[in-house]
Biotite code that builds the C-alpha atoms (Angstrom):
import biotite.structure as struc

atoms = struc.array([
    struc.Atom([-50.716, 85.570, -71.441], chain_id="A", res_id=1, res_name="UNK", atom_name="CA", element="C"),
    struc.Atom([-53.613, 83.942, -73.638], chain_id="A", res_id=2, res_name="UNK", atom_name="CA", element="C"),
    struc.Atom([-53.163, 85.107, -77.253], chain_id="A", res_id=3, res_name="UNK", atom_name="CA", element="C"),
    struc.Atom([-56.739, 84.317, -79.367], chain_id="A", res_id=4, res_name="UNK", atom_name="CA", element="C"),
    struc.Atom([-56.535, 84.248, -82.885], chain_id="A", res_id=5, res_name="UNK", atom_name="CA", element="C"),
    struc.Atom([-59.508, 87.183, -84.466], chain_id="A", res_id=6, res_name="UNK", atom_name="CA", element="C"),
    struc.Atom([-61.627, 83.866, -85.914], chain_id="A", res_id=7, res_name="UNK", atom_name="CA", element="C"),
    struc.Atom([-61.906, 82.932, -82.480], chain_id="A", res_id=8, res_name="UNK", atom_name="CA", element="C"),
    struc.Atom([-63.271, 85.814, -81.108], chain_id="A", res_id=9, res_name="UNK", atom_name="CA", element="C"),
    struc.Atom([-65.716, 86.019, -84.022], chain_id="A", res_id=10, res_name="UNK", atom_name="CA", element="C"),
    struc.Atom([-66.589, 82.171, -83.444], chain_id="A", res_id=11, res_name="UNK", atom_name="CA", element="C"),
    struc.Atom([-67.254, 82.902, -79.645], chain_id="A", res_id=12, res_name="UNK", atom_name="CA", element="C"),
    struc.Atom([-69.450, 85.944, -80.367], chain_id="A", res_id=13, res_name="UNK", atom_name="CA", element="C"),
    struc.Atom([-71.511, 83.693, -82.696], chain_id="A", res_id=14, res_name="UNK", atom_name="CA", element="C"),
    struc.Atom([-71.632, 81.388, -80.086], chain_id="A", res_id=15, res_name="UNK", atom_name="CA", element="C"),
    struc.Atom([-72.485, 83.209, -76.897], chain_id="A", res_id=16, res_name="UNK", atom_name="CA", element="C"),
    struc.Atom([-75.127, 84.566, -79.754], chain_id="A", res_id=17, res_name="UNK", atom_name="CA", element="C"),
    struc.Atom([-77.137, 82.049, -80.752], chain_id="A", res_id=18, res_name="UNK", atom_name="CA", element="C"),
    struc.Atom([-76.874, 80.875, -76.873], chain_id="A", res_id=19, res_name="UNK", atom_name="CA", element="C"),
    struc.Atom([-78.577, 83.969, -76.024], chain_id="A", res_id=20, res_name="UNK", atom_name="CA", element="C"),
    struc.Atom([-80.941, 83.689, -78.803], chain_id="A", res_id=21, res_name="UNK", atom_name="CA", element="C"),
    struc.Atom([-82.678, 80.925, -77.685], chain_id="A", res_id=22, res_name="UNK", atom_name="CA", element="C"),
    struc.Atom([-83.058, 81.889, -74.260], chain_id="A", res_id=23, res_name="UNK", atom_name="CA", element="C"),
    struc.Atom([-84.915, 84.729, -75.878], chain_id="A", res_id=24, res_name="UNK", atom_name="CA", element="C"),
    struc.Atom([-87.100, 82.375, -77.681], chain_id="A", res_id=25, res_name="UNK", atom_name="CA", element="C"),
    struc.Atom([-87.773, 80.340, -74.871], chain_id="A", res_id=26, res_name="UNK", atom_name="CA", element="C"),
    struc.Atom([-88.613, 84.075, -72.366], chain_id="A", res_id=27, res_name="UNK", atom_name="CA", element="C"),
    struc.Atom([-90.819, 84.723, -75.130], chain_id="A", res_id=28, res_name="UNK", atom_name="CA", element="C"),
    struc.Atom([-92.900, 81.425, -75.277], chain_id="A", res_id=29, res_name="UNK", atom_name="CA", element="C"),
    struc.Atom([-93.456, 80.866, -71.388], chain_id="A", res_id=30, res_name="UNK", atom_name="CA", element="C"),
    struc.Atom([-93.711, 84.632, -70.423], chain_id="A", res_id=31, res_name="UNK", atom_name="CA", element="C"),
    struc.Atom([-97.683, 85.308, -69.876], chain_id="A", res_id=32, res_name="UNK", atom_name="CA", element="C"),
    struc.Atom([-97.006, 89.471, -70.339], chain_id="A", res_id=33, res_name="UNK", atom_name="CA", element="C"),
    struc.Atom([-97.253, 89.939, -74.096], chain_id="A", res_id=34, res_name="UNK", atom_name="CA", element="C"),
    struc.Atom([-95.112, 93.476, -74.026], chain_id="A", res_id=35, res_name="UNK", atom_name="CA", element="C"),
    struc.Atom([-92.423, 91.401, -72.857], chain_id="A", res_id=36, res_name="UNK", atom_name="CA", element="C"),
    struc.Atom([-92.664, 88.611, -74.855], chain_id="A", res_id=37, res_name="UNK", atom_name="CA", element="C"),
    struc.Atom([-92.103, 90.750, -77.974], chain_id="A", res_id=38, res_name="UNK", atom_name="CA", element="C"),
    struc.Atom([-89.386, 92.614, -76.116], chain_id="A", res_id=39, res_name="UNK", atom_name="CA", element="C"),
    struc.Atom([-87.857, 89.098, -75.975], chain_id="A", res_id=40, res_name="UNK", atom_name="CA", element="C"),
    struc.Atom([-88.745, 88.311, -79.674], chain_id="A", res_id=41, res_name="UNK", atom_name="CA", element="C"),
    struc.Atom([-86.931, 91.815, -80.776], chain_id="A", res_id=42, res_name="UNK", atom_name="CA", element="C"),
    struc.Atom([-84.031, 91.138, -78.996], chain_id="A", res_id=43, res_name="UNK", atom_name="CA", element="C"),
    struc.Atom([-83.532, 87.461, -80.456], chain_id="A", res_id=44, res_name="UNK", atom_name="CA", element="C"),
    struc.Atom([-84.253, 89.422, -83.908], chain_id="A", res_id=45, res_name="UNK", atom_name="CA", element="C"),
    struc.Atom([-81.172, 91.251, -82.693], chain_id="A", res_id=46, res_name="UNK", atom_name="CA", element="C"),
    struc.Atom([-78.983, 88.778, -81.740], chain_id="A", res_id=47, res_name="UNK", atom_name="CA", element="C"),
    struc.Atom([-79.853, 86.435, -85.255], chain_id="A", res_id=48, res_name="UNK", atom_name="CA", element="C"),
    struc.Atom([-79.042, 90.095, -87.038], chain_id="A", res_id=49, res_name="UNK", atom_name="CA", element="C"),
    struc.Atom([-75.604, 89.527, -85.247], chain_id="A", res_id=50, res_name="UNK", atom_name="CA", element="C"),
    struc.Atom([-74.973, 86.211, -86.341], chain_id="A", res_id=51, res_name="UNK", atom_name="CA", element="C"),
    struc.Atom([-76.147, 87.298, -90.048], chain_id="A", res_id=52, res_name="UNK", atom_name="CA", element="C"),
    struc.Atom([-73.567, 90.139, -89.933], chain_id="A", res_id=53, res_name="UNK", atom_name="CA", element="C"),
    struc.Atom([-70.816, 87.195, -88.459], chain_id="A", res_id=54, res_name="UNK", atom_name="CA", element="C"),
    struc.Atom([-71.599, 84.748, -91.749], chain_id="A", res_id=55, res_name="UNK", atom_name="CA", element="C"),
    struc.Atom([-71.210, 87.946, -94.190], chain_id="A", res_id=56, res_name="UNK", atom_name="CA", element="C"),
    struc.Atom([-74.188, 88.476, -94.842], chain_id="A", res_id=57, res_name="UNK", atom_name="CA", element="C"),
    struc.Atom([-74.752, 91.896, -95.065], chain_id="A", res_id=58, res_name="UNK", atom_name="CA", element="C"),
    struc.Atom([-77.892, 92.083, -97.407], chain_id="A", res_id=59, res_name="UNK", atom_name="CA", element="C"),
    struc.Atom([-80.275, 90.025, -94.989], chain_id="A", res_id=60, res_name="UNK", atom_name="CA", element="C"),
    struc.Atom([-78.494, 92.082, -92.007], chain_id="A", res_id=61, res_name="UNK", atom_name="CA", element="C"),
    struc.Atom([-79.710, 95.163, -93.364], chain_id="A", res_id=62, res_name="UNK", atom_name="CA", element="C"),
    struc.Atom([-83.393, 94.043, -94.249], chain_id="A", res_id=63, res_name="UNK", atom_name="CA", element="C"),
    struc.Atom([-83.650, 91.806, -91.402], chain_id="A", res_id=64, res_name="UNK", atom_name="CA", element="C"),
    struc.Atom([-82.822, 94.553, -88.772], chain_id="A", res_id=65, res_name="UNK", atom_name="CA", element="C"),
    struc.Atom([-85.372, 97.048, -89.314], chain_id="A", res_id=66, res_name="UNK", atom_name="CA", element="C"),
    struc.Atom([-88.050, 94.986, -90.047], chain_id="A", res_id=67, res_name="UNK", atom_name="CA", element="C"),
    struc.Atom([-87.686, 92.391, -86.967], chain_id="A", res_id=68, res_name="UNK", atom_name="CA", element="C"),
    struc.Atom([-86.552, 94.505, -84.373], chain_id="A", res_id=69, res_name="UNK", atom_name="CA", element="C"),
    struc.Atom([-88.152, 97.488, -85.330], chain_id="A", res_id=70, res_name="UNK", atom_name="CA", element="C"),
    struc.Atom([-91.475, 97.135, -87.757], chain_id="A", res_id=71, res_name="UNK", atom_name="CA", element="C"),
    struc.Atom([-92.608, 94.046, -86.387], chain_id="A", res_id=72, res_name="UNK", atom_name="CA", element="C"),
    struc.Atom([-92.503, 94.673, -82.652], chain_id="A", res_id=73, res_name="UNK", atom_name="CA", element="C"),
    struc.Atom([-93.977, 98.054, -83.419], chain_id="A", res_id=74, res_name="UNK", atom_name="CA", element="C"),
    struc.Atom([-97.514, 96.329, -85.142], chain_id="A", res_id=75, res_name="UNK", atom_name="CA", element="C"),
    struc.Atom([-97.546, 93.756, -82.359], chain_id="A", res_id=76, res_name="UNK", atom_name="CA", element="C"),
    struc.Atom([-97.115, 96.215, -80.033], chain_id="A", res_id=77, res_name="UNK", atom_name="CA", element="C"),
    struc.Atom([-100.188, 98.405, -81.329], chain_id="A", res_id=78, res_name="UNK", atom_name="CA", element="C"),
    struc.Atom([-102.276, 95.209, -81.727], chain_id="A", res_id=79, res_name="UNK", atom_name="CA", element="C"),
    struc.Atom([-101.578, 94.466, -77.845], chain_id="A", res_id=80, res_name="UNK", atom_name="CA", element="C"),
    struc.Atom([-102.605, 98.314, -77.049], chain_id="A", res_id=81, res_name="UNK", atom_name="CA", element="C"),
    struc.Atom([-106.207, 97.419, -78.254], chain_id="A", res_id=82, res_name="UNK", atom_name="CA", element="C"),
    struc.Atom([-106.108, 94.188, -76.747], chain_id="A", res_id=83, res_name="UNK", atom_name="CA", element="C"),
    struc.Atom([-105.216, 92.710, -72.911], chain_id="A", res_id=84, res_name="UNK", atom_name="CA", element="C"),
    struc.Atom([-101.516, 93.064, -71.859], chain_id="A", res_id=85, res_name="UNK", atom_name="CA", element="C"),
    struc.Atom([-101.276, 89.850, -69.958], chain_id="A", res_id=86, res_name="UNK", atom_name="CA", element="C"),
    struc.Atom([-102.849, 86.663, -71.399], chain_id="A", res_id=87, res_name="UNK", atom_name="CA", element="C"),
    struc.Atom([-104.804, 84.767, -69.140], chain_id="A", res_id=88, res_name="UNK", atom_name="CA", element="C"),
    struc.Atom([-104.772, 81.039, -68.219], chain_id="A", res_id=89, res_name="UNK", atom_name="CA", element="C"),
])
């Protein structure tokens, strides 16, 4: 049987993280449908709020959460109601 140590684990999450975060960022630059490109955006907001909360950083965690995967999606998201959905070529 495998034994990990806990720092491992953590350093895995963060890793597997900020993999996952940039696949995000690059769904949300080449994807044409604007709803899901800030679907993409919030949930690299979410994973970087995961690697804040990994490098003890609770203060940013807890400003950084509501406002980029919650406040900021929600304007852009109101802004793309009055607007086109899908941005043409």
């Amino acid at each position: 049987m495998i034994y990990m140590y806990p720092e491992t684990i953590v350093y895995l999450i963060m890793a597997v993280s900020s993999i996952l975060s940039v696949v995000a960022v690059y769904l949300a630059i080449m994807e044409r449908d604007l709803v899901r490109a800030v679907l993409y955006s919030a949930i690299q907001s979410g994973l970087y709020t995961i690697l804040y909360y990994f490098l003890m950083a609770p203060d940013i965690v807890l400003v950084y959460l509501p406002v980029a995967v919650g406040l900021i999606p929600g304007v852009l998201l109101i802004l793309i109601s009055k607007t086109e959905r899908v941005e043409k070529e």
